[in-house]
Each structure stands twice: as structure tokens, then as C-alpha cells.
C-alpha positions as CSV (number, residue, x, y, z in Angstrom):
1,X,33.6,-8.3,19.6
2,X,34.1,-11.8,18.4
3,X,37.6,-13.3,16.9
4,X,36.9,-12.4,13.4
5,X,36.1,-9.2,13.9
6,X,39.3,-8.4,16.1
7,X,41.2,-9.7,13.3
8,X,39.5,-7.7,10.8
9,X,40.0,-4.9,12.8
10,X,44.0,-5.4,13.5
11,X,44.2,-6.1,9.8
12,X,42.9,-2.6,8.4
13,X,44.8,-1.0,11.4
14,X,48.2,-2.8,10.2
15,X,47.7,-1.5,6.9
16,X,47.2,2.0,7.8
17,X,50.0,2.2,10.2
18,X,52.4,0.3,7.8
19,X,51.9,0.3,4.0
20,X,51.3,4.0,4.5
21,X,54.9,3.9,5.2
22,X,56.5,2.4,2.5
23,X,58.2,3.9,-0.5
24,X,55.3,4.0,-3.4
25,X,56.6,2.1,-5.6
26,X,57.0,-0.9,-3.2
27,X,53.5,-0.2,-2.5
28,X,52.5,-1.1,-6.0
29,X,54.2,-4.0,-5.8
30,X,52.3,-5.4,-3.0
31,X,49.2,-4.5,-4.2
32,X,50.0,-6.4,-7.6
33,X,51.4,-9.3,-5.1
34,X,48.2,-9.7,-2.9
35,X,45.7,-9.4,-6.1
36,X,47.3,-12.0,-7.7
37,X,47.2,-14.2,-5.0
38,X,43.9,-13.6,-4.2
39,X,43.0,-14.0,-8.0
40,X,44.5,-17.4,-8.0
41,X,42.4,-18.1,-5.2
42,X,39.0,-17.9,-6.9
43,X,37.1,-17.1,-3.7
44,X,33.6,-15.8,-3.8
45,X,34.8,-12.3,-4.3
46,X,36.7,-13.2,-7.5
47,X,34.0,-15.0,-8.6
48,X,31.5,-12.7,-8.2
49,X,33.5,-10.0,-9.9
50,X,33.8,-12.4,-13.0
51,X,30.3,-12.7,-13.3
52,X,29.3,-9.4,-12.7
53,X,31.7,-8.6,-16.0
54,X,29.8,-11.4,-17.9
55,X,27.1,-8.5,-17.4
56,X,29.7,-5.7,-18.4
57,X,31.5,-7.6,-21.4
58,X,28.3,-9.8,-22.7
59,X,29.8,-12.8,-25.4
60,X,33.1,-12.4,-23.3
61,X,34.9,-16.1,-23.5
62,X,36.4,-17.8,-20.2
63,X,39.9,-16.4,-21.1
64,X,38.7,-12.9,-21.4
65,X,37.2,-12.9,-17.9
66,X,39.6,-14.3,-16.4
67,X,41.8,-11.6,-17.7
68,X,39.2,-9.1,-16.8
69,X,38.8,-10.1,-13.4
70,X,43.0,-10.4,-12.7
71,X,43.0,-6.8,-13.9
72,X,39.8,-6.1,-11.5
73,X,41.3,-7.3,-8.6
74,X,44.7,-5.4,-9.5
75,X,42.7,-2.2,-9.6
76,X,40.4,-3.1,-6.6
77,X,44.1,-3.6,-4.8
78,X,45.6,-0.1,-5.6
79,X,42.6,1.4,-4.8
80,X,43.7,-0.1,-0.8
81,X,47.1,0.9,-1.0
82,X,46.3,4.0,-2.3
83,X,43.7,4.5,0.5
84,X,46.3,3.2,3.1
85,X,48.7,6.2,2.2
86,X,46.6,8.9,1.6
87,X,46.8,10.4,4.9
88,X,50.8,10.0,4.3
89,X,50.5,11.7,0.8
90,X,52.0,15.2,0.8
91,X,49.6,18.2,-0.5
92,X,51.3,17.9,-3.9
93,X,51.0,14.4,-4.4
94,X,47.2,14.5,-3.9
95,X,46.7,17.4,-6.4
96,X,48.6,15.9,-9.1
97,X,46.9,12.5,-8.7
98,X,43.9,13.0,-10.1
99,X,42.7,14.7,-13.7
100,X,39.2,15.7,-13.9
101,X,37.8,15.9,-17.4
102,X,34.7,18.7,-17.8
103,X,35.0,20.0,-13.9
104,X,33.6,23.4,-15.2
105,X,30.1,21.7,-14.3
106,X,31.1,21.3,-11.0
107,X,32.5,24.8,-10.5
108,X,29.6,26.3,-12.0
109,X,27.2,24.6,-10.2
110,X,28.6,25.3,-6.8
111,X,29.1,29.6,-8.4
112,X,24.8,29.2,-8.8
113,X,24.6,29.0,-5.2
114,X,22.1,25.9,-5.2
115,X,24.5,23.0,-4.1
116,X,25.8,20.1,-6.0
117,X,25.1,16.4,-5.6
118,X,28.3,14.1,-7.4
119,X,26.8,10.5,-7.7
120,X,29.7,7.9,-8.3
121,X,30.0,4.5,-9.0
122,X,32.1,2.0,-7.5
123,X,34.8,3.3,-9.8
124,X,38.8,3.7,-9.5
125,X,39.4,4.9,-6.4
126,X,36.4,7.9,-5.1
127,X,38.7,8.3,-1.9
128,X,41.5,10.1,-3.7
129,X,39.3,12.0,-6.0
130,X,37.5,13.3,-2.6
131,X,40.8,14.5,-1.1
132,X,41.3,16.1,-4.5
133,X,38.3,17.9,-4.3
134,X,39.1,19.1,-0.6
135,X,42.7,20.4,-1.2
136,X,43.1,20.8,-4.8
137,X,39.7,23.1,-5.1
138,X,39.4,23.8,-1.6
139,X,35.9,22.9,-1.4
140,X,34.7,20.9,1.7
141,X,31.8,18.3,1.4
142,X,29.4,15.9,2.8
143,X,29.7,12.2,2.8
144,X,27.7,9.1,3.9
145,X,29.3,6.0,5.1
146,X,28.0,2.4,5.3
147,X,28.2,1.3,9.0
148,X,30.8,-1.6,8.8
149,X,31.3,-4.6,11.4
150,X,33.2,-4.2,13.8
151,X,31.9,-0.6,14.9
152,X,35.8,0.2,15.5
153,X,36.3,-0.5,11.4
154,X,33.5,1.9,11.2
155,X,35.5,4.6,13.2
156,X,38.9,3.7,11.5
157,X,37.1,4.8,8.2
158,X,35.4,7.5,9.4
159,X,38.7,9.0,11.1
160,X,40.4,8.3,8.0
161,X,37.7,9.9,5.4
162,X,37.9,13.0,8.0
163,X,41.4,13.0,8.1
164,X,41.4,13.7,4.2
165,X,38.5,16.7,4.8
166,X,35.5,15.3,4.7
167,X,32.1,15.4,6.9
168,X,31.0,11.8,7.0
169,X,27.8,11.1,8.5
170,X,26.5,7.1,8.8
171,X,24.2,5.7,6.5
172,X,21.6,4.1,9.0
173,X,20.2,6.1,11.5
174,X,17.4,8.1,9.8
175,X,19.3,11.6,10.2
176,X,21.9,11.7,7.2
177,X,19.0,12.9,4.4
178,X,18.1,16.0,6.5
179,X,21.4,16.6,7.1
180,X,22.8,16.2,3.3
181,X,19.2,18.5,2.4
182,X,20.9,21.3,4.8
183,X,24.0,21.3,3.5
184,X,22.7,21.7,-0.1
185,X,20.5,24.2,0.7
186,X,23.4,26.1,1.8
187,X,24.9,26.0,-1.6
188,X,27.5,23.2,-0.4
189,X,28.7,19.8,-1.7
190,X,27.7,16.0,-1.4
191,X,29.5,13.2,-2.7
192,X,27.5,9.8,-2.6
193,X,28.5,6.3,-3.9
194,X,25.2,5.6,-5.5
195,X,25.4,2.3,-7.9
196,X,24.4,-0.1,-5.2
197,X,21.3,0.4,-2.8
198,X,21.9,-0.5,0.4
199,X,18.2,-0.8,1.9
200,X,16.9,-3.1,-0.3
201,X,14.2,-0.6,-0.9
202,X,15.8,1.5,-3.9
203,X,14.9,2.8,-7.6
204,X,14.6,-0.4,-10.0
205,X,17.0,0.5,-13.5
206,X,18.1,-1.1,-16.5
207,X,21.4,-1.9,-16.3
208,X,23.5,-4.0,-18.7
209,X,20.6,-5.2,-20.1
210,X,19.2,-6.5,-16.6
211,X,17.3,-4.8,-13.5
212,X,19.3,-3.7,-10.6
213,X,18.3,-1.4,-7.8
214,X,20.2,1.9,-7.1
215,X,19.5,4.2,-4.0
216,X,16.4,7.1,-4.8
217,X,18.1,9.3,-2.5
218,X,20.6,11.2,-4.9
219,X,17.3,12.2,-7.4
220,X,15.0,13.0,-4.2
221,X,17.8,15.6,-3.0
222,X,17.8,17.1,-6.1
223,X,14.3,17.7,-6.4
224,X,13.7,18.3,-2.4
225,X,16.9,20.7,-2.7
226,X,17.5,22.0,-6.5
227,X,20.4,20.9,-6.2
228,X,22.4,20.1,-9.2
229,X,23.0,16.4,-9.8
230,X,26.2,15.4,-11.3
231,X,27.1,11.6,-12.0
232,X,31.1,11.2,-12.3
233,X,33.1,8.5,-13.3
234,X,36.8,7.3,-12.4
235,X,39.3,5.1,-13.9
236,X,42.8,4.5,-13.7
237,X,45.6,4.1,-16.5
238,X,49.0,2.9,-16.7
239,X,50.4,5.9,-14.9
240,X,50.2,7.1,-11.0
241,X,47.5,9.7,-12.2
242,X,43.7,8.5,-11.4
243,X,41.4,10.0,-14.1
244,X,38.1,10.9,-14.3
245,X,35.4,12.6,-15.6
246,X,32.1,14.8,-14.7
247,X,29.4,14.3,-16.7
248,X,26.3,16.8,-17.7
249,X,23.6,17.5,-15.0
250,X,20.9,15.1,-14.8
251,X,17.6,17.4,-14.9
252,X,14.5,16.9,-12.7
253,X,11.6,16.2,-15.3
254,X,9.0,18.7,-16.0
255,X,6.1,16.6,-15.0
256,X,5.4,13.5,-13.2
257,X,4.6,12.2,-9.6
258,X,7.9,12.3,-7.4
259,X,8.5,8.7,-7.9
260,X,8.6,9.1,-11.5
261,X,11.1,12.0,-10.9
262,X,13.0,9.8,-9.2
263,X,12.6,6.8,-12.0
264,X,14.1,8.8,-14.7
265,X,16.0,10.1,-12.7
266,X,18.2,7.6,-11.0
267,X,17.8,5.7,-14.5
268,X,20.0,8.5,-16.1
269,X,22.5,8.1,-13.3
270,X,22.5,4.2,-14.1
271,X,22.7,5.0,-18.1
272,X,26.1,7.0,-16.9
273,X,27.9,5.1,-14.6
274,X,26.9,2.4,-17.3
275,X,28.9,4.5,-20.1
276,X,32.2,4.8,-17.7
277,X,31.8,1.3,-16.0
278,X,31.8,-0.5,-20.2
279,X,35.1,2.0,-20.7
280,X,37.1,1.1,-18.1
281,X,35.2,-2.1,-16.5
282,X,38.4,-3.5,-14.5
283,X,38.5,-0.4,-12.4
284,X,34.5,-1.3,-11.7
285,X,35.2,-2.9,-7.8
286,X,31.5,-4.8,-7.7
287,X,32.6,-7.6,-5.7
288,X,29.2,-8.0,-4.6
289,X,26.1,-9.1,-5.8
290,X,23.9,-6.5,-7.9
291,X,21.3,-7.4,-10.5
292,X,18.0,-8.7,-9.1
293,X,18.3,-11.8,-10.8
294,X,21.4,-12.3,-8.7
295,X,20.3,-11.7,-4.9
296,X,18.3,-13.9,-2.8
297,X,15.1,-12.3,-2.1
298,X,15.0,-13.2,1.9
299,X,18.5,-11.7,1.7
300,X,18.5,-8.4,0.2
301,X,21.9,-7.1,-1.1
302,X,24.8,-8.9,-0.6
């Protein structure tokens, strides 16, 4: 493991085993502390979030942005504290920090006995609305996790997205799809993050008036599974309450060849994370780059 990633490591391990003990509110300060900082920074990450909310906000002046992407980076910074102490959080805290808006589709589509697929954007903060799911509704559910560098991050994340109840399996590897089928099939739950494809192979949408790629695998486990697909989208307010929101099913078309399924399908996901992402576009935590137009073609995603 080389220097950087020893310190990477030690870093995400401090924050777990300290700012999950501190008193929230001093929490909250921090987090507004180290955004700020890092917003006055202008480093690549800041940058890149400005730019992707020139996409978001189009005509937005220099002063706007700029206000955008201090509030951005605020978000993007509770979203870490409150991921630090979650596993501190008592049962009663987690339930009453989320509100779901429309969760009857959920319910019912787990009560038709055909599984459900939730397809979220980089949104608020997906964490606490999946420990909400696991102890506020009691319903378990499958996960898939981008294999981070160092492999021990990889393991902290995994331990800690266990921790909160879920069943996180790793994004490479070739075996999560069969897996995530299974667990449909037997009328359970999958949660994906699904508004940036992370094989450079994925579904090509409109987005923002530009082309981005999003993964095919949320629409193809709908139609391998008949599953129901549900996209959600997050956002925080001015209070300690995360909100959110579960939108209408997105329906396998009638006719068409499976990747035409998949087109429309994946393009109805991008239309709604689109709708949420324009609401509430500081909680949107795209500190990467997304649009084609935007990536380097030898490079794929980064």
C-alpha cells in the first residue's frame, strides 16, 4: 500500500472513530468549517462541481455558481458527518431523520411479491435514507459498492454499510447482477446509485440538454426480473430532517428489442433524477466528471 493510500485510509478511519463521537451540533459545525475551506480552495473537485451546475442552472452568472457550489460542498460535507455518525445514531434518531414523500409505491411494490429496484442519484445523503429503510420499515436490501483504493477503504465502507443493515456486494467481479436478479426474484429489495456509469459501457441519455451515460443494469433487472423500478430522489432542508421522495414506476415498454427497453428506460430514470437534481441542485454531490462532452475518451469516467 503506498503512502497516499495509508493516509487515505487513516483519514476515513479517524473520522469514523472520532466525529462519530461528537455532540451533533458540533458536528455541523465542522462540516460547515471544512466545506468552506475546501470551497475557498478551488481544487478540481470544486471546480468540477461548478461546472457540472453550469449544466444544472444554464444562464447562471459567476456569482450564482459560486454560491451554488459553496452550498454544494456544504451539503456534500453533512452528507460525511452524517455518514461518520450513523453507526452512533440511536434507533430513534435514524427514523426521524428521513421523510419519504409517496413511499406507498414502495410498500406496494414489495406487497406484489415481484421485488423492487430504487434507482438514486447522487442526491442528499442515500446512506441515511438506506438505514431508514432497514430500521424504520424493517425491510432488508441489496446494495452494490464501487471497489475503492486502498482495498481496506473498500472494507471500511463495506463494514460500515453492513453495520447499518445492508447486503453489499462489489461492483466488479462479474457476480453482483446474478446475485441482485436472485434477490428480486425473491420478492426482495435493491437499492442502486445509478446516475453515473461506472464501466464506461452504459445507456447514452439526454441530460440537461447534453449526453451522459448512466448504468443499463437497473432497466435490464427490471425486465430480466419484473421487478418494479422506482427512481427516488433526496434533498436536504434547513432542518436535521433529510427529505425525499419516490417517484412513479418506470414501465418496461410493450415492444422493442432489449436495448431499446433499456433506452427508454434508463432515459426515464435520467428525466427523474433530472426533475429532483434542478429542485434541489446543491444537494447534487457530482464532483466528477459526467457528460460525454466532458470525459476524455482514452479515459472513461472520471
Amino acid at each position: 500500500m503506498s503512502a497516499q493510500d495509508r493516509l487515505t485510509d487513516a483519514l476515513y478511519g479517524l473520522g469514523w472513530s472520532t466525529v462519530k463521537k461528537l455532540p451533533e451540533p458540533v458536528a455541523v459545525r465542522l462540516g460547515q468549517s471544512i466545506a468552506d475551506l475546501a470551497w475557498k480552495q478551488r481544487g478540481k473537485g470544486v471546480q468540477r462541481l461548478e461546472s457540472n451546475y453550469a449544466r444544472v442552472v444554464p444562464g447562471a452568472s459567476p456569482e450564482r455558481l459560486a454560491e451554488l457550489s459553496r452550498a454544494g460542498m456544504r451539503s456534500y460535507l453533512r452528507y460525511w458527518m452524517e455518514s461518520f455518525r450513523l453507526p452512533a445514531w440511536s434507533k430513534e434518531r435514524i427514523e426521524s431523520g428521513f421523510v419519504a414523500k409517496d413511499l406507498h409505491y414502495l410498500t406496494e411494490g414489495l406487497a406484489a411479491g415481484k421485488g423492487v429496484i430504487l434507482a438514486l442519484p447522487h442526491l442528499a445523503n442515500w446512506d441515511l435514507a438506506g438505514a431508514w429503510v432497514t430500521t424504520k420499515l424493517g425491510i432488508p436490501f441489496t446494495t452494490v459498492a464501487e471497489r475503492l483504493k486502498p482495498e481496506t477503504l473498500y472494507d471500511r465502507f463495506v463494514a460500515y454499510r453492513e453495520g447499518l443493515g445492508m447486503e453489499v456486494l462489489p461492483h466488479s467481479g462479474g457476480t453482483a447482477f446474478g446475485t441482485l436478479a436472485r434477490r428480486l426474484r425473491d420478492g426482495g429489495l435493491v437499492c442502486l446509485v445509478a446516475d453515473r456509469d461506472l464501466s464506461a459501457s452504459g445507456v447514452e441519455v439526454g441530460f440537461f440538454g447534453d449526453t451522459a451515460r448512466m448504468p443499463a443494469g437497473p432497466a435490464l433487472l427490471a425486465q430480466q426480473t419484473g421487478a418494479q423500478l422506482l427512481p427516488v430522489t433526496l434533498w436536504y432542508d434547513d432542518s436535521p430532517v433529510m427529505r425525499g421522495r419516490v417517484h412513479p414506476p418506470v414501465e418496461v415498454p410493450e415492444s422493442g428489442t432489449r436495448a431499446e427497453k433499456t433506452s427508454v428506460m434508463t432515459q426515464a430514470l435520467a428525466d427523474a433524477f433530472a426533475s429532483g437534481i434542478a429542485d434541489h441542485p446543491e444537494d447534487w454531490h457530482m464532483l466528477q466528471r459526467l457528460w460525454l462532452a466532458d470525459l476524455d475518451p482514452a479515459k472513461g469516467p472520471s
